[in-house]
N, CA and C of each residue as an Amber inpcrd file, in Angstrom:
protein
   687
 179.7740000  88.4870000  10.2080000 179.1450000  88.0030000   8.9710000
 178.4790000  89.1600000   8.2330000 178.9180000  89.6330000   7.0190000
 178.3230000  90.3740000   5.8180000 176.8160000  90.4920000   5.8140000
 175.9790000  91.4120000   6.0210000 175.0030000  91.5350000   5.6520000
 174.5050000  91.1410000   4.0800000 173.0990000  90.1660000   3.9960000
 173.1170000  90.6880000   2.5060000 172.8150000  91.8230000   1.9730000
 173.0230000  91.8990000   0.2000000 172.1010000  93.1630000  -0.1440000
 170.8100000  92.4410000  -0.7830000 169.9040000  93.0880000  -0.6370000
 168.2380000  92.6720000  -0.7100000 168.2320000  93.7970000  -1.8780000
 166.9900000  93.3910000  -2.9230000 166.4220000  93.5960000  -4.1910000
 165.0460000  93.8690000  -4.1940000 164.5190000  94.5710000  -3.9210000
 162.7330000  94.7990000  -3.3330000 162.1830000  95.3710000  -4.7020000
 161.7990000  94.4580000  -5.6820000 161.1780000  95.4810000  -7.0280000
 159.8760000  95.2140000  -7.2520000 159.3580000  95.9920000  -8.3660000
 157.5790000  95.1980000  -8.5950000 157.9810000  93.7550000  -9.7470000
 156.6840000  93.0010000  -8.9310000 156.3570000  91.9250000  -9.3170000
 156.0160000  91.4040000 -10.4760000 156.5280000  90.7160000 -11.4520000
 155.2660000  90.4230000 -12.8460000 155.0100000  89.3320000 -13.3090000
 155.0620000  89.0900000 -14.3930000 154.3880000  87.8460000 -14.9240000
 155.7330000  86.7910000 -15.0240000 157.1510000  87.8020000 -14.8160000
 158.3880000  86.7290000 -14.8330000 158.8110000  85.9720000 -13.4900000
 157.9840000  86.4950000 -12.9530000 158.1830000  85.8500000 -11.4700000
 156.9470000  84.9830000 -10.9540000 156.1940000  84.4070000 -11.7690000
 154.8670000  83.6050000 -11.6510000 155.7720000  82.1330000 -10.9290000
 156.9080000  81.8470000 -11.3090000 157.2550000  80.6950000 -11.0260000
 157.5630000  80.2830000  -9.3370000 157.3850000  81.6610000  -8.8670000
 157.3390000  81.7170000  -7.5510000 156.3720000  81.6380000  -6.4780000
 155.6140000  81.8480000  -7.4750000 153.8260000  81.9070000  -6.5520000
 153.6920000  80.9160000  -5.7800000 154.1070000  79.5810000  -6.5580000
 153.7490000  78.2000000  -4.9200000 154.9640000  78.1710000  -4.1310000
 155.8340000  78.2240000  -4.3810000 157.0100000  78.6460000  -3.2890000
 156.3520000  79.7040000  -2.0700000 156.1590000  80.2930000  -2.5660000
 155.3410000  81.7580000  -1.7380000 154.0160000  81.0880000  -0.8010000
 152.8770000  80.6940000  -1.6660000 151.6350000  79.9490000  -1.0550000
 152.3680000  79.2840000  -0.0100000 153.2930000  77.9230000  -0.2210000
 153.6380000  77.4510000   0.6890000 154.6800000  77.9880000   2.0780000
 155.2010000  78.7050000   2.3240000 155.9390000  79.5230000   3.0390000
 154.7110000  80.4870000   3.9800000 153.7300000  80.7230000   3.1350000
 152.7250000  81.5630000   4.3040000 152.3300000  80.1460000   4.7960000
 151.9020000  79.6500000   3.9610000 151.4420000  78.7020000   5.0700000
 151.6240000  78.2600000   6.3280000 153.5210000  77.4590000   5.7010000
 154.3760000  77.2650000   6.9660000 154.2970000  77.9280000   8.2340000
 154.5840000  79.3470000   7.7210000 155.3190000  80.2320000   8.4580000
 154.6390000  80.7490000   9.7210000 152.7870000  80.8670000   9.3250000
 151.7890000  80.8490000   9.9130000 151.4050000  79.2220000  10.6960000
 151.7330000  78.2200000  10.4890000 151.6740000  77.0660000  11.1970000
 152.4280000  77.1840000  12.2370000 153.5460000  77.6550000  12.0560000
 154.9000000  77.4080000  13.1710000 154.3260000  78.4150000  14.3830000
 154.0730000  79.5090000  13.7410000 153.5220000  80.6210000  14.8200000
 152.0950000  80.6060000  15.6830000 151.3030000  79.1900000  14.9470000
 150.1070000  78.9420000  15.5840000 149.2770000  79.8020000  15.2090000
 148.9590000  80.9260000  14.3680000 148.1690000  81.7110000  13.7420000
 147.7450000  81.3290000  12.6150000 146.2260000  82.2380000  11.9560000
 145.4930000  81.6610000  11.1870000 145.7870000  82.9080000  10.3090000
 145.6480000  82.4250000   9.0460000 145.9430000  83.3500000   7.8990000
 144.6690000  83.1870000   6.8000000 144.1590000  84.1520000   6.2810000
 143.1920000  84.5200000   5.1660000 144.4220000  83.9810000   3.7410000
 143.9620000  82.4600000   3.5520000 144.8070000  81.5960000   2.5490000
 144.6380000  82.3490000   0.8530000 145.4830000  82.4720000   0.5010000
 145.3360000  82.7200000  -0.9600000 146.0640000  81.5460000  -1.7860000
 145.7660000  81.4820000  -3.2100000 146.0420000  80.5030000  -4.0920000
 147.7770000  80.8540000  -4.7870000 148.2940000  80.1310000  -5.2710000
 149.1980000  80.4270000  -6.1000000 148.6070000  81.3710000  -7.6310000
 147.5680000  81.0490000  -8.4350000 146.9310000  81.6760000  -9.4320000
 146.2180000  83.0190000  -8.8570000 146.1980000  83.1740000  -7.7900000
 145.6190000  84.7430000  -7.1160000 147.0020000  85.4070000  -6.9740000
 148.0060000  85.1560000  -6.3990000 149.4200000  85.9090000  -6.6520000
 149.6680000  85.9530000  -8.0030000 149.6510000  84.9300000  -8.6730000
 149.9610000  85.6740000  -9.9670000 149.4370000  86.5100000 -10.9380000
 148.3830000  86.5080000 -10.3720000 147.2090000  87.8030000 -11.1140000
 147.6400000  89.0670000 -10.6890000 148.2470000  89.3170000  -9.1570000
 148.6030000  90.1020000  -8.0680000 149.8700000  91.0890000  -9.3070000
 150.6370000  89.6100000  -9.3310000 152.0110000  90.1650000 -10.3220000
 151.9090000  90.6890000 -11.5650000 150.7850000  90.1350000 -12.6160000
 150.8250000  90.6100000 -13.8070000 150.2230000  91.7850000 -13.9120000
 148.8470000  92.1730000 -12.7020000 148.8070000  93.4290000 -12.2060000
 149.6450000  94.4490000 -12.0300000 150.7630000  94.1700000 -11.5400000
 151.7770000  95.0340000 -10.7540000 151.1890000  95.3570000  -9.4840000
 151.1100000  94.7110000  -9.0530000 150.2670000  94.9950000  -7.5040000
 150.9520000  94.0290000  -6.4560000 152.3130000  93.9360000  -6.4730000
 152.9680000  93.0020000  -5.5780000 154.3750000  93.4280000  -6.0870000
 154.9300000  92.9180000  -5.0070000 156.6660000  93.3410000  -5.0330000
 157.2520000  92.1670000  -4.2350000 158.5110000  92.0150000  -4.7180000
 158.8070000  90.5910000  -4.6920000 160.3720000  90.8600000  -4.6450000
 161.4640000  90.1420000  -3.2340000 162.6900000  90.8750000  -2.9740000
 163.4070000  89.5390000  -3.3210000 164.9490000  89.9570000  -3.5290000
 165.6300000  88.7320000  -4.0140000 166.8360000  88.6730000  -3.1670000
 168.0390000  88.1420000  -3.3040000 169.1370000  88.5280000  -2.5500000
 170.2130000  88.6330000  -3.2240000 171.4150000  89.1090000  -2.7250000
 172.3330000  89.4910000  -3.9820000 172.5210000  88.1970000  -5.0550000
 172.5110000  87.1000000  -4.1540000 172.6650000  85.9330000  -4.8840000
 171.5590000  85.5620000  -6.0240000 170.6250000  86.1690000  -6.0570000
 169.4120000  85.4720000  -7.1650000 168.2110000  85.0010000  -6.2340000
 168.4650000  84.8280000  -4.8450000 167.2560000  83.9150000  -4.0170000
 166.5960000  84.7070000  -3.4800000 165.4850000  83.8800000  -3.7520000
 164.0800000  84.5430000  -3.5210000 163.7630000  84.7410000  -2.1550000
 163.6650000  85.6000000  -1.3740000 164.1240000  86.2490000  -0.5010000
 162.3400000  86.5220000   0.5700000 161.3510000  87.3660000  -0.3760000
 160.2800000  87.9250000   0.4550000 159.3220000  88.4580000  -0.4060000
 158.2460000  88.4580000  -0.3220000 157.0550000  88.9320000  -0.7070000
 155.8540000  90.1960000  -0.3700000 154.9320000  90.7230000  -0.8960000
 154.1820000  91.4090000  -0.2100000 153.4130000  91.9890000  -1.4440000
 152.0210000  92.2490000  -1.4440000 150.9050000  92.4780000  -2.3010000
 149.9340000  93.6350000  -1.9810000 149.2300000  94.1720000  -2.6190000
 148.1800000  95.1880000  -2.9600000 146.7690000  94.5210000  -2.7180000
 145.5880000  94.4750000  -2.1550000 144.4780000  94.3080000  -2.0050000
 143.9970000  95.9070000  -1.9330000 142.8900000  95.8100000  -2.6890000
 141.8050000  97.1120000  -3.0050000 140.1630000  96.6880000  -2.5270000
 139.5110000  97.6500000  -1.6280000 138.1600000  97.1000000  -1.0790000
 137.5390000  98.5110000  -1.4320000 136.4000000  98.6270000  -1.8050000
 135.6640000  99.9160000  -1.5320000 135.6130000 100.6320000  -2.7400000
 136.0420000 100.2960000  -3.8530000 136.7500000 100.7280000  -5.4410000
 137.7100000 102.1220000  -4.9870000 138.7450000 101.0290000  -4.2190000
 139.7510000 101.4980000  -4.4270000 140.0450000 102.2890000  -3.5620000
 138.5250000 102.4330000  -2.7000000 138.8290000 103.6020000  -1.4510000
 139.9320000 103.3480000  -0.2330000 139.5360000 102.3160000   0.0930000
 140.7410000 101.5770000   0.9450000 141.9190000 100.5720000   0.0730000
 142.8960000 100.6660000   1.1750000 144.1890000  99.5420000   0.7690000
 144.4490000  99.3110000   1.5110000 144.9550000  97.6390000   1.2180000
 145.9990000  96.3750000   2.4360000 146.8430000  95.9890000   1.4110000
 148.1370000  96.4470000   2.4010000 149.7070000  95.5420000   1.7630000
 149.4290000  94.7280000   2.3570000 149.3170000  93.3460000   2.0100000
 148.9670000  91.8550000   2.4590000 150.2160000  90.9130000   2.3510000
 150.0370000  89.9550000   3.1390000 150.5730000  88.9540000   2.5700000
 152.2370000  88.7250000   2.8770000 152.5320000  89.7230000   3.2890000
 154.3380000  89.9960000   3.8440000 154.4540000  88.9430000   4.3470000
 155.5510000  88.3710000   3.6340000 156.5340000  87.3600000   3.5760000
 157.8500000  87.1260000   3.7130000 158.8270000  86.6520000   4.5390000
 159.9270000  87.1270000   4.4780000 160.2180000  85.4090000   4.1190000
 161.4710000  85.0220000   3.8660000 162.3030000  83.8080000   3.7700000
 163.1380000  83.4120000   4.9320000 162.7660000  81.8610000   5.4270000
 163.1370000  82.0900000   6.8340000 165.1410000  82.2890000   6.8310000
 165.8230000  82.3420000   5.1870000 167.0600000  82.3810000   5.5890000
 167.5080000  84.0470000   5.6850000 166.3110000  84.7880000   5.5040000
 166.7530000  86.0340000   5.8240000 165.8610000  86.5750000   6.6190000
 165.3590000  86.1290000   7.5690000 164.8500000  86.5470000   8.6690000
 165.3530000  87.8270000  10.1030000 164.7470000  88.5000000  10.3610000
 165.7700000  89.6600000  11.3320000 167.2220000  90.2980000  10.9990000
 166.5060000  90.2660000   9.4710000 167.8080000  91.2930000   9.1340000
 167.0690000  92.8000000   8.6330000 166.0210000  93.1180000   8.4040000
 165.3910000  94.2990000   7.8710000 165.0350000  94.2650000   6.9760000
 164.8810000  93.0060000   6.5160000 164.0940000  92.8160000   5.2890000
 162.8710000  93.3150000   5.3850000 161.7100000  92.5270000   6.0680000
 160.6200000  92.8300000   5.9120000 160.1480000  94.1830000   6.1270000
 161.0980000  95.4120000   6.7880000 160.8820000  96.6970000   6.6790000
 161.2850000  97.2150000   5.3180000 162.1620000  96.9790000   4.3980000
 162.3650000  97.4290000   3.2780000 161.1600000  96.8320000   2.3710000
 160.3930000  95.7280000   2.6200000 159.2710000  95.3300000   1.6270000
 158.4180000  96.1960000   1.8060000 157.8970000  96.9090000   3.5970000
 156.6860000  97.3820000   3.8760000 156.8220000  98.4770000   3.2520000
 158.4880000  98.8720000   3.1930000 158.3140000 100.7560000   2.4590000
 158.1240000 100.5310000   1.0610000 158.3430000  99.2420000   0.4070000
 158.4090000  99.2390000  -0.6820000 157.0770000  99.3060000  -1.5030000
 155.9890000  98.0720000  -0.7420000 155.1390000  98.2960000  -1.3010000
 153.7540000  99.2520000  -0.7900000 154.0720000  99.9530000   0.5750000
 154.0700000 101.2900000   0.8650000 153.9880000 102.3140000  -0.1550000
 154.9160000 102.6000000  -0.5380000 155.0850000 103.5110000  -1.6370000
 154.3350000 103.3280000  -3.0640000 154.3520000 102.0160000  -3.0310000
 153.6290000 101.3460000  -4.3770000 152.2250000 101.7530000  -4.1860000
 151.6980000 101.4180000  -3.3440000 150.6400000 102.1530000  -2.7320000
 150.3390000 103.5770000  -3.0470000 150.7910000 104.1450000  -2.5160000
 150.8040000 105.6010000  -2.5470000 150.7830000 106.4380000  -4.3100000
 151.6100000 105.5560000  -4.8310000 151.5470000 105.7620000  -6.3680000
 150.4520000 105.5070000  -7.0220000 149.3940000 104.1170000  -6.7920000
 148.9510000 103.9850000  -7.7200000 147.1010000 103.6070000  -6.8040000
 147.2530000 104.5750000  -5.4570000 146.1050000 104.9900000  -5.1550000
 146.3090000 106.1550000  -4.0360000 146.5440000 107.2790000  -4.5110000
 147.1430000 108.1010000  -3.4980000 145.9940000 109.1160000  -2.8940000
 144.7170000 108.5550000  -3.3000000 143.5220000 108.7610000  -2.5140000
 143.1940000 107.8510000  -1.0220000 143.8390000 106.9730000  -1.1700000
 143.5390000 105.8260000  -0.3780000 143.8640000 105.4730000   0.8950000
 143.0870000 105.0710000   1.6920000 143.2380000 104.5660000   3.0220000
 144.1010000 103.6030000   3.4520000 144.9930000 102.9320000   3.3910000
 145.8910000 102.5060000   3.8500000 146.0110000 101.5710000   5.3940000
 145.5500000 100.5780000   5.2930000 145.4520000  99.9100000   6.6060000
 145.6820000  98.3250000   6.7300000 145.5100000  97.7030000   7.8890000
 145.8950000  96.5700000   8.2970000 146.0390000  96.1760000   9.4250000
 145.9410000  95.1130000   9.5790000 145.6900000  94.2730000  11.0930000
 146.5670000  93.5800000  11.4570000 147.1740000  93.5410000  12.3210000
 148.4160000  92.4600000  12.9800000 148.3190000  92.5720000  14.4220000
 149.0750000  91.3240000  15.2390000 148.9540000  91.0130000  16.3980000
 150.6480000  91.0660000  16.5970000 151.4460000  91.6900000  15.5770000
 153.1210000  91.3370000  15.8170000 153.5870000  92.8360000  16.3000000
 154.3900000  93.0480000  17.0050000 154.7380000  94.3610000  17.8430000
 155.5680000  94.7420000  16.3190000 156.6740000  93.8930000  16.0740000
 157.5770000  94.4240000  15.2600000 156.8130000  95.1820000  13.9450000
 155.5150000  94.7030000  13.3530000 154.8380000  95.4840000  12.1860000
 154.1740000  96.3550000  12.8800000 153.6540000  96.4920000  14.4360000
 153.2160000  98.1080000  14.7660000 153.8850000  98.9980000  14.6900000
 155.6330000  98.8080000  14.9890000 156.2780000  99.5640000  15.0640000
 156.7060000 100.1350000  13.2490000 157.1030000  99.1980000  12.9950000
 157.3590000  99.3420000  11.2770000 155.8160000 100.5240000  10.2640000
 154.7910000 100.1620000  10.9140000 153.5950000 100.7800000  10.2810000
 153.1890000 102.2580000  10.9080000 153.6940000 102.0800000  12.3690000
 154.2180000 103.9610000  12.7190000 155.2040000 104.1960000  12.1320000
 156.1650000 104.1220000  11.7840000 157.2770000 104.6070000  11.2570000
 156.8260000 105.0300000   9.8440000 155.4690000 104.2640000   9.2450000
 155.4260000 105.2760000   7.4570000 153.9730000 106.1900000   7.9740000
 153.4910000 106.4320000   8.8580000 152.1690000 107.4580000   9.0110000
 150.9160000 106.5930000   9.4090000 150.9920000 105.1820000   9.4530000
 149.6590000 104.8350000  10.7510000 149.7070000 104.6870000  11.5050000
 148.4100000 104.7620000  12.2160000 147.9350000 105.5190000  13.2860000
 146.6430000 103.9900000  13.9610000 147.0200000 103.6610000  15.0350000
 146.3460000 102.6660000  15.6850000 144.8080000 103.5450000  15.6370000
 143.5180000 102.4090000  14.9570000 142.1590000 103.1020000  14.8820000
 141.0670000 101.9780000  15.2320000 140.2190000 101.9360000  15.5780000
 138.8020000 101.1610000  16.0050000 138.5660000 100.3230000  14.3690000
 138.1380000  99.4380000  14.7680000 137.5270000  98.4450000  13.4170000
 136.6780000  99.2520000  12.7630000 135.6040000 100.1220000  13.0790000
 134.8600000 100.8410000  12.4170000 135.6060000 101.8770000  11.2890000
 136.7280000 102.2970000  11.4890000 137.1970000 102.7870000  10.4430000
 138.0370000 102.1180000   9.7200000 138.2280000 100.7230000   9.3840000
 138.3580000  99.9410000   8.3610000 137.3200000  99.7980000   7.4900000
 137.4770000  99.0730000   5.8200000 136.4880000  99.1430000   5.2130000
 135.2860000  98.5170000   5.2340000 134.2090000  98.2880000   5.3740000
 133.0750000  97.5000000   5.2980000 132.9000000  96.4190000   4.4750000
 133.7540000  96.2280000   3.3600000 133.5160000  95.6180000   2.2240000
 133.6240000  94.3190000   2.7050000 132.3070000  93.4000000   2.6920000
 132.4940000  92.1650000   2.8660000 133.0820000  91.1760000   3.0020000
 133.6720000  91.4370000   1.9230000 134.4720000  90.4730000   0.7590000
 135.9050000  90.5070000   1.7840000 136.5370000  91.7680000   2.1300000
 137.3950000  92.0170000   3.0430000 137.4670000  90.9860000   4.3840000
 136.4270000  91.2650000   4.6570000 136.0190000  90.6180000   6.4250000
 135.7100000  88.8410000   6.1550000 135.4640000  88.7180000   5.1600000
 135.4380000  86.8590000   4.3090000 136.8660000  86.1000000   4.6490000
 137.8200000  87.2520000   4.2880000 139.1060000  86.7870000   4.1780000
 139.5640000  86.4000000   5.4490000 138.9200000  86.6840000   6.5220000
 139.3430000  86.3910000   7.7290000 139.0150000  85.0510000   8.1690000
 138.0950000  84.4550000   7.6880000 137.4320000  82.9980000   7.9900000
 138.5200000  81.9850000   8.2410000 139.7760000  81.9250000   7.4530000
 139.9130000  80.6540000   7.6990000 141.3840000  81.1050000   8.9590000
 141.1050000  81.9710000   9.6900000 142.4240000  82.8010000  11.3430000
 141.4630000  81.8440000  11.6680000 142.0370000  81.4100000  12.7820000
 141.8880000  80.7310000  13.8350000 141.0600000  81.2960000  15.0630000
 141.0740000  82.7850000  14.6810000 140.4770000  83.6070000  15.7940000
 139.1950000  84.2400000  15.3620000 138.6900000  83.4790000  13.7240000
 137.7630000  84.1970000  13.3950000 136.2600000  84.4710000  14.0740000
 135.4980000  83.1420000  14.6890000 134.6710000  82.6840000  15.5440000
 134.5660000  84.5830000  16.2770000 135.9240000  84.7930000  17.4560000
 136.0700000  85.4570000  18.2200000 135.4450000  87.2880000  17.3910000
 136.0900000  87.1650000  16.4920000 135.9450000  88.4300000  15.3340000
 134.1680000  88.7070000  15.1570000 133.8150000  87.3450000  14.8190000
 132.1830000  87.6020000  14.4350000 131.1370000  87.5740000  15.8570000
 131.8330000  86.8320000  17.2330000 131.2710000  87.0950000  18.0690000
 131.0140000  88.6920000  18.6800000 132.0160000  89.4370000  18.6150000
 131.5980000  90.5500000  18.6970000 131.4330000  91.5170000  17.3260000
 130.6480000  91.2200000  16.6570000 130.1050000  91.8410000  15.2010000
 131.0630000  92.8220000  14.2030000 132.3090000  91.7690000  14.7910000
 133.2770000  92.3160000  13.5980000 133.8410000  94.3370000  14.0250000
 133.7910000  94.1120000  15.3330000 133.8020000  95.5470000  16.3100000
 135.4160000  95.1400000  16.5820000 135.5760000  94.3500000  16.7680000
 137.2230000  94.0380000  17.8820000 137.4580000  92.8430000  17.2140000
 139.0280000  92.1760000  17.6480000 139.2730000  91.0360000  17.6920000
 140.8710000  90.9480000  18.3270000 141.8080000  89.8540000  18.2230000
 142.9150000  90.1280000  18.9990000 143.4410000  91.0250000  18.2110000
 143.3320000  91.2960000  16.7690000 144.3810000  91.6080000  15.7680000
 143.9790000  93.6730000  16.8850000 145.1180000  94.3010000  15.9980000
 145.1840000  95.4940000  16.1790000 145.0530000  96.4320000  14.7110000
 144.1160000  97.2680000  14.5260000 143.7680000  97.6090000  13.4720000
 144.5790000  98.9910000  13.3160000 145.0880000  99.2600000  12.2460000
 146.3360000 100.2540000  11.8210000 145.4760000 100.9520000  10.5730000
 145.8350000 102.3140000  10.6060000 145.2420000 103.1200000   9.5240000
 146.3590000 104.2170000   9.0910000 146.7150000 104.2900000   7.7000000
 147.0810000 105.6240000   7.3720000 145.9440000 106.2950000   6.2060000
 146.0410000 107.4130000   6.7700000 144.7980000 108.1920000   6.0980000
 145.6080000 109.6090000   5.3770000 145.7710000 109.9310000   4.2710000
 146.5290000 110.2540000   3.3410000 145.8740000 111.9700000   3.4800000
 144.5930000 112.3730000   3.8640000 144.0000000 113.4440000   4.0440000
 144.5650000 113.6490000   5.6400000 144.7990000 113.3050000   6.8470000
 145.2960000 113.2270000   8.0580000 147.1720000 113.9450000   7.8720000
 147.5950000 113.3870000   7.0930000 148.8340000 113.5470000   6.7140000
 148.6440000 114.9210000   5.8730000 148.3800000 114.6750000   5.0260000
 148.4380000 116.0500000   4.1410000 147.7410000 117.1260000   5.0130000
 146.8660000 117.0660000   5.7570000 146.9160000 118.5400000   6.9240000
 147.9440000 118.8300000   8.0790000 148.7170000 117.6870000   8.4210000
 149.9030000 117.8260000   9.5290000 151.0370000 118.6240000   8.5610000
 151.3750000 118.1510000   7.5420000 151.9590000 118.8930000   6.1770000
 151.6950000 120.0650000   6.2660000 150.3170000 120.3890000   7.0480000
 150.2580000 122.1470000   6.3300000 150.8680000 123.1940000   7.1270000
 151.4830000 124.1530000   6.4000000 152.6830000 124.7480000   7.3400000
 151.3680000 125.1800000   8.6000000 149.8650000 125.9170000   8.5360000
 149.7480000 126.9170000   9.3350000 148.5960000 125.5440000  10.2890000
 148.5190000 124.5570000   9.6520000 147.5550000 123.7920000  10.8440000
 148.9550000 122.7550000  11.4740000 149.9120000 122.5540000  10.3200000
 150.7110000 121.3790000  11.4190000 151.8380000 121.6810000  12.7220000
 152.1180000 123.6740000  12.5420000 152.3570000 123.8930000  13.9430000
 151.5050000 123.9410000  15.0300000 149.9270000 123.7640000  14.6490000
 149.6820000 123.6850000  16.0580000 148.6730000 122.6380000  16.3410000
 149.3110000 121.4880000  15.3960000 148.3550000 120.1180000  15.6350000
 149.5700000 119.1500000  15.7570000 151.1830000 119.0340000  15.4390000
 151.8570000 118.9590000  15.8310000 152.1890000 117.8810000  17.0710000
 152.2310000 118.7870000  17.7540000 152.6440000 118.1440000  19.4440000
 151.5640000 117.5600000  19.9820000 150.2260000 118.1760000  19.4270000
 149.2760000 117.4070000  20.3430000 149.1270000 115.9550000  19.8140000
 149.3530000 115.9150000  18.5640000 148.7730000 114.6300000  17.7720000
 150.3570000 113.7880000  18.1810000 151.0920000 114.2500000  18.1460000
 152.5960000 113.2200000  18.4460000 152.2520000 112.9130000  20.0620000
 151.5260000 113.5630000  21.0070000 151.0770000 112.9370000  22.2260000
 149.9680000 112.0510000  22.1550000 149.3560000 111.9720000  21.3460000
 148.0670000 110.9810000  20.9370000 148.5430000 109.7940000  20.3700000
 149.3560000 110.0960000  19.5130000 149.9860000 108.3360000  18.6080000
 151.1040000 107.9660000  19.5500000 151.4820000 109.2260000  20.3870000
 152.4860000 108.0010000  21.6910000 151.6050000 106.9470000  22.2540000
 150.4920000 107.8160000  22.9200000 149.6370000 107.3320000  23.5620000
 148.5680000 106.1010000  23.2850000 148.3880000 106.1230000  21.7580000
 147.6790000 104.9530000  21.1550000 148.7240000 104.3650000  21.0000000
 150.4110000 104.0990000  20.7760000 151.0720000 103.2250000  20.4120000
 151.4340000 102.4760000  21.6020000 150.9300000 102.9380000  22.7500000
 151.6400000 102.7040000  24.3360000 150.1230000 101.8350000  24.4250000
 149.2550000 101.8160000  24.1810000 148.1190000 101.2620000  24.5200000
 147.6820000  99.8750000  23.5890000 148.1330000 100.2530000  22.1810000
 148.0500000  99.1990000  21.7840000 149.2910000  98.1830000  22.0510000
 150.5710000  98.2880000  22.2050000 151.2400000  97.6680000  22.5060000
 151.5530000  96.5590000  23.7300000 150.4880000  97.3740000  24.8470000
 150.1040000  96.9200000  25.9830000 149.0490000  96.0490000  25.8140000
 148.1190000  95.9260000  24.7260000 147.1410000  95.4380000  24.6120000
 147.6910000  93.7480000  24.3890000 148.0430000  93.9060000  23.3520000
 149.3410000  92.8810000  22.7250000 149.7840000  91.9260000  23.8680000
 150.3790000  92.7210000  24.6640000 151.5890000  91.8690000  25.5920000
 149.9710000  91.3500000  26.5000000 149.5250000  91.8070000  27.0580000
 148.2010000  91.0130000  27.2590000 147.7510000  90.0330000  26.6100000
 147.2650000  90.2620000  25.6640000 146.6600000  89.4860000  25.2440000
 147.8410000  87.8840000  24.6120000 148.6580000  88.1960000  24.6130000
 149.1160000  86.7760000  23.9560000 150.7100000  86.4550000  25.0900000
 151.0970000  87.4650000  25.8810000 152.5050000  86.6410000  26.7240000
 151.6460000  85.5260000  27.5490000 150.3140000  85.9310000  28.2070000
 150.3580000  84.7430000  28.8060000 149.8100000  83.6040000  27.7590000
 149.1910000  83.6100000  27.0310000 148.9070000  82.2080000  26.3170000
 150.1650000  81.4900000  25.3130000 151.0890000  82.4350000  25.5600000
 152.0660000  81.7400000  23.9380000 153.5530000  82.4250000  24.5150000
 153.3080000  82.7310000  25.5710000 154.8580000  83.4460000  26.0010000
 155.4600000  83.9380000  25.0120000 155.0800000  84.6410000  24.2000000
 155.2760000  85.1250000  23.1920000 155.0970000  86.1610000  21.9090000
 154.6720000  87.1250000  21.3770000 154.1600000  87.8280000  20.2650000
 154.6350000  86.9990000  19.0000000 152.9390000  86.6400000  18.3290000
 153.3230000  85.8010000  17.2380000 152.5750000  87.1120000  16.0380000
 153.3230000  87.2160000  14.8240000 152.7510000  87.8310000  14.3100000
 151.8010000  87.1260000  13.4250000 150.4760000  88.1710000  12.9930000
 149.5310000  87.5430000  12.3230000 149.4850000  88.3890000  10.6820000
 149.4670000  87.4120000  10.2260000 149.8230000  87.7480000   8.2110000
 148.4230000  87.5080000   7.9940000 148.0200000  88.8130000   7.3230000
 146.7010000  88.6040000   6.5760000 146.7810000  88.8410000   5.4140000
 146.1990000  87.8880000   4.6110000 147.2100000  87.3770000   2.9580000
 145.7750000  87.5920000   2.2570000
């Protein structure tokens, strides 16, 4: 069977008609998996789009395919691609890695000062989020911004999050740091930071991954991923 071809572009005000299609699908998608998601509105995506702060994939056929958005905390100091969405008829085909580079990059364009991070409990987005330059990091170097840590209220695991003061939780916290990168870049520090730092992100990717299979094969025989929207 033919692969499709997928359409990953930015989002706008012509694609508003999609926003509750979208609302409803996180929803779902997060029900089926037993995880709790930071809910957004259909009229908050479309603000997302007329922004240009969301990217939105189609399939060769015209169908609406997958989603994924821009959140800014800190004015602008930090960023979360949120909200990744795939369509369950194109599911495990590589979609949702062509959205993350997509709006990855979108990122990078239109805050290329910026911190770059996110939380998931799904192996397949740890692996996808090493593959563009983050780096598994402690909650403390996520942003502080309130408003951020609000969004978590209505996970299922939030209780757990505020019991230990917003320090840990199951999720796994991911950082790309754009100053980190641009010194591995440098010809005379990244030969000899190099090898040591590619033994460190083995080593945090081997640890968080382990963390994972802990924490959720025995309750759910399973890795469910967690969408924070």
């Amino acid at each position: 069977m033919q692969q499709p071809f997928f359409k990953v572009i930015i989002a706008t005000e012509a694609h508003h008609d999609f926003a509750l299609l979208i609302c409803d699908e996180m929803e779902a998608s997060a029900k089926a998996r037993g995880t709790g998601i930071a809910k957004r509105s259909p009229e908050y995506l479309k603000h997302k789009m007329t922004e240009g702060k969301a990217v939105i994939a189609f399939s060769d056929k015209g169908e609406w395919a997958g989603f994924c958005y821009i959140e800014t905390w800190g004015d602008g100091q930090h960023v979360a691609n949120s909200g990744l969405i795939v369509s369950p008829n194109f599911r495990k085909g590589g979609l949702a890695k062509l959205i993350k580079r997509r709006i990855f990059d979108l990122s990078r364009v239109a805050y290329p000062e910026a911190k770059i991070f996110g939380l998931t409990t799904g192996l397949a987005v740890m692996k996808i989020n090493s593959e563009l330059g983050y780096e598994p990091v402690t909650y403390s170097e996520l942003t502080t911004d309130d408003a951020f840590w609000a969004g978590c209220q209505s996970c299922v695991n939030f209780d757990i999050l505020m019991a230990k003061e917003r320090k840990n939780c199951l999720c796994t916290a991911m950082l790309y740091d754009p100053a980190d990168q641009a010194a591995s870049e440098s010809p005379t520090v990244g030969l000899q930071t190099n090898e040591k730092k590619h033994t460190v992100l083995s080593e945090k990717w081997r640890k968080a991954r382990a963390r994972a299979l802990r924490l959720f094969r025995p309750k759910i025989g399973r890795i469910r991923t967690f969408l924070f929207i």
